[in-house]
C-alpha positions as CSV (number, residue, x, y, z in Angstrom):
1,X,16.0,-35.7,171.3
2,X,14.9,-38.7,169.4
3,X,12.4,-41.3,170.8
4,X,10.9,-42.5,168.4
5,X,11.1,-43.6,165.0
6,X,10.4,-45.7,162.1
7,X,11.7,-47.8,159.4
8,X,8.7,-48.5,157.1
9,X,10.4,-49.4,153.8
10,X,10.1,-53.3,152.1
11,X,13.1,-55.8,153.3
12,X,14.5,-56.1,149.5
13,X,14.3,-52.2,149.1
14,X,16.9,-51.5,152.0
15,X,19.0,-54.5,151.0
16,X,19.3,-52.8,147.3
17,X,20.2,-49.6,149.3
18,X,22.6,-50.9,151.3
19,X,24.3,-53.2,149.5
20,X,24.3,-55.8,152.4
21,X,22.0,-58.9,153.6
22,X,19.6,-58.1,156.6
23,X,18.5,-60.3,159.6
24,X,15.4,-62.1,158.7
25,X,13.9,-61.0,162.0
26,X,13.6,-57.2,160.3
27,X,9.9,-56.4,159.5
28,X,8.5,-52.6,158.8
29,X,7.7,-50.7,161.9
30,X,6.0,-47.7,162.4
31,X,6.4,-46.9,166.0
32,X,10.2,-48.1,167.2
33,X,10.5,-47.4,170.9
34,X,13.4,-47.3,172.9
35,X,14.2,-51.1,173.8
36,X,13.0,-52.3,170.8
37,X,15.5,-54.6,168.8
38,X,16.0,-52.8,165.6
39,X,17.7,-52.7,162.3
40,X,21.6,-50.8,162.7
41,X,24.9,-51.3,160.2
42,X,28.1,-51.2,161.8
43,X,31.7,-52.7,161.4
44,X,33.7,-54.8,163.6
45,X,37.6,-54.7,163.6
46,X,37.7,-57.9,162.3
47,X,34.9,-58.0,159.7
48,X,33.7,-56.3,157.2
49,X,30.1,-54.2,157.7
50,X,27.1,-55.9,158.7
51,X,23.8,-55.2,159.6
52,X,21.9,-56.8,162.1
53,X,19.2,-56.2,164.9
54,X,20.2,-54.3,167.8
55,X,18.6,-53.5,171.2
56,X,17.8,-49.9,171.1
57,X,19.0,-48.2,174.3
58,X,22.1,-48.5,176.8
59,X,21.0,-49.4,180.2
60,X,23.5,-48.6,183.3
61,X,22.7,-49.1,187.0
62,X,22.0,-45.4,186.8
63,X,20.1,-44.4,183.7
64,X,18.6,-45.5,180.2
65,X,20.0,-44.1,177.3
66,X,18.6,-43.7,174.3
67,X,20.6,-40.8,173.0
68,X,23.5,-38.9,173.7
69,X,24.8,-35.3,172.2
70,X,27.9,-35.1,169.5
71,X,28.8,-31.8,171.2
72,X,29.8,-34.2,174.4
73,X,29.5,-38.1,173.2
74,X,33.2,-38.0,172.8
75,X,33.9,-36.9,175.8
76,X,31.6,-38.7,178.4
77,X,33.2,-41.1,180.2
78,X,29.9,-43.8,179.6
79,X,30.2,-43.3,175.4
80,X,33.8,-42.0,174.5
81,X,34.9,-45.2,174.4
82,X,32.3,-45.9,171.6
83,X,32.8,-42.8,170.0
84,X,36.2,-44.0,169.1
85,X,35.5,-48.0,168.2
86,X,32.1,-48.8,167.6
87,X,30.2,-46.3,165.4
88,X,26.9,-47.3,163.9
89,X,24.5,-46.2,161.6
90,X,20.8,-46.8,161.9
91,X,18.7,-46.8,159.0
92,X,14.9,-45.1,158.9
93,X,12.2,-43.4,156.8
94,X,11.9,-40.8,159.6
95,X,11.2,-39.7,163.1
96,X,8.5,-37.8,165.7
97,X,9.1,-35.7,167.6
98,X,6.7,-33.7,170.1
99,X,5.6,-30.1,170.1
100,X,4.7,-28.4,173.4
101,X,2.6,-25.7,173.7
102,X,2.7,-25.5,177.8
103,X,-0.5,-27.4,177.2
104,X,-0.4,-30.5,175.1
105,X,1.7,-32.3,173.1
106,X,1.5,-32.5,169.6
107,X,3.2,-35.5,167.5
108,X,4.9,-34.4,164.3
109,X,5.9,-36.8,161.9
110,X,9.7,-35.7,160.3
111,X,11.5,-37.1,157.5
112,X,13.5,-36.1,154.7
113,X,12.6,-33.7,152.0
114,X,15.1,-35.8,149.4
115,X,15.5,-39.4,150.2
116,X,13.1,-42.3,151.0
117,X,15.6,-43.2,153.8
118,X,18.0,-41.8,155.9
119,X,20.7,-42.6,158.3
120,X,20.9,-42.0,162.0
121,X,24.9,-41.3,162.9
122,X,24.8,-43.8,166.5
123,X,27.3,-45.5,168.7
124,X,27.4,-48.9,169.8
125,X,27.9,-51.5,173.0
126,X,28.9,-55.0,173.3
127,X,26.5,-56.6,175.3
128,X,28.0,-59.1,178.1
129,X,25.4,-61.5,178.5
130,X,25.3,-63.8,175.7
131,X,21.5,-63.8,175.8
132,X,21.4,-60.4,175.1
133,X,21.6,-58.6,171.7
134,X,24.3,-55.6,171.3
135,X,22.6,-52.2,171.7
136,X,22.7,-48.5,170.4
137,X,21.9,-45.2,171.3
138,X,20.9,-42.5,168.4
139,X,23.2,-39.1,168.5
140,X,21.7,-35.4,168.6
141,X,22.3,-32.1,167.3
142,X,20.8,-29.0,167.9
143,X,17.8,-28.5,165.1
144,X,18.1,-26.7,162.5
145,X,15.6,-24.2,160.8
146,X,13.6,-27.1,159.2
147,X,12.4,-28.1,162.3
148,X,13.3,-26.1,165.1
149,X,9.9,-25.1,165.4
150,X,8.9,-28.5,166.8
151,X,11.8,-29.1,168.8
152,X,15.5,-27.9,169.6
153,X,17.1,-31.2,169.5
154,X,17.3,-33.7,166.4
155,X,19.4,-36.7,165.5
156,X,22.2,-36.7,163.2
157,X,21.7,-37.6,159.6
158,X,24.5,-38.6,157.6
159,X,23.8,-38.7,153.3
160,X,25.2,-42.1,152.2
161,X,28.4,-40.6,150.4
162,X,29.9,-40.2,154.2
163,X,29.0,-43.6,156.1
164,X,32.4,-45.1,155.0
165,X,34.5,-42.8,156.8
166,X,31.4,-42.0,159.5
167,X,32.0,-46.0,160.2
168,X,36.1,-46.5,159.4
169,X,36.2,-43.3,162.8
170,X,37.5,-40.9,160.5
171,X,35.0,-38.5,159.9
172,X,35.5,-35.9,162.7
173,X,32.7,-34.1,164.9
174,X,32.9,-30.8,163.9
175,X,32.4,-32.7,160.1
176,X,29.7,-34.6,161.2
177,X,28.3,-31.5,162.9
178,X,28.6,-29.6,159.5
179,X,26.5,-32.2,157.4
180,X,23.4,-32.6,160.0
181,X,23.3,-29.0,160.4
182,X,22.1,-28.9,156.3
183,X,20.0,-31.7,156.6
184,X,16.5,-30.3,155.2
185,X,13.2,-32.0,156.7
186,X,9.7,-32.0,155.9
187,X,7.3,-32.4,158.8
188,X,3.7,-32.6,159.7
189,X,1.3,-33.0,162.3
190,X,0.1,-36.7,162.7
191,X,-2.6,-38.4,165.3
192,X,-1.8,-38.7,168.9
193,X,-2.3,-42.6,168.3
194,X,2.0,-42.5,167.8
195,X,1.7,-41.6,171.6
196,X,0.9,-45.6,172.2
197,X,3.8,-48.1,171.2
198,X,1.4,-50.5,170.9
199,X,-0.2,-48.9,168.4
200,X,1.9,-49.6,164.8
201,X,0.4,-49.4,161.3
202,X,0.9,-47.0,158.3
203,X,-1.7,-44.4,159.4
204,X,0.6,-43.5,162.0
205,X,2.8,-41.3,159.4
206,X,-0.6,-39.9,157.9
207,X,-0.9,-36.3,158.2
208,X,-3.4,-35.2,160.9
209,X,-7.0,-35.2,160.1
210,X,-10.1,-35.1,162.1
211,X,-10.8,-38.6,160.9
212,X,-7.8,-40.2,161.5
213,X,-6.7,-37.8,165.0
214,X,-8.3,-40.1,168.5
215,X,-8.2,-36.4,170.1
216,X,-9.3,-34.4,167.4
217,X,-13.0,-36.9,167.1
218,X,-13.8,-36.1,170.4
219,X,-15.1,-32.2,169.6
């Protein structure tokens, strides 16, 4: 599961790491939501890779999806289709995710223990209103040991040496499994403000104190 996350890092930084132009509508966020536009690299038959602002989130008359699992996305009838055209990646600095305890829910802030940024492995859609931007959903693995403590699910993260063939459809699943799986993470606790899209400033990715924790500064 992935529902939210953040891409933090300075416009001209992720342009030197990507090689490529970005929208001018990107600004830092620390609290991306699901149907939030946000930043997402993909390739078109036609064109060469581009990145621009997508809408985060597939919405059919039956659901909202903002993830689907690798084990099954090529084989779903709603994102096969996807799977085989219209791969994206979408870039971040890292991700919450929510511990349970049967009680409460505790907000962990995860990210990579090598690399100021790294790459969500997604799928795509066309939108067909021409008011609308196109829109993405983020795909999940089962978490590894770096985090599984937190939470069983995790997005897939693909190091930058495999987004060619990740977004030229020739990277198969069971390889794409292979490289989240080693994916290392660093993680820790951060204030319950995250639980609040409104709420969206760099103190979100601070690790938990009792000054900076809403819950924490009511004992």
């Amino acid at each position: 599961m992935c529902g939210r996350y953040t891409i933090h890092i300075a416009k001209q930084k992720i342009v030197e790491a990507i090689d490529l132009e970005i929208p001018e509508a990107y600004e830092p966020d620390y609290n991306i939501g699901p149907g939030r536009d946000a930043l997402a690299l993909s390739r078109k038959k036609d064109d060469g890779l581009s990145a621009k602002m997508m809408r985060w989130g597939l919405r059919t008359p039956q659901n909202f999806h903002i993830n689907a699992r690798i084990e099954t996305a090529d084989t779903k009838p709603r994102f096969r289709d996807a799977w085989s055209t219209q791969r994206c990646l979408i870039p971040a600095n890292g991700f919450y995710e929510w511990q349970s305890d049967g009680i409460r829910k505790q907000p962990y802030y995860i990210y990579s223990a090598e690399n100021e940024l790294i790459f969500f492995a997604g799928i795509w859609f066309t939108s067909l209103k021409t008011d609308q931007s196109d829109c993405f959903i983020i795909l999940t693995t089962q978490a590894n040991q770096s985090i599984d403590d937190v939470h069983l699910r995790m997005p897939v993260c693909l190091p930058q040496s495999f987004h060619s063939d990740w977004l030229a459809h020739i990277l198969p699943k069971s390889e794409v499994s292979r490289i989240a799986s080693n994916t290392v993470f660093e993680k820790h606790s951060v204030s319950s403000r995250v639980n609040s899209v409104r709420n969206n400033d760099h103190k979100l990715v601070l690790e938990r104190t009792p000054q900076n924790d809403d819950q924490l500064q009511l004992f």
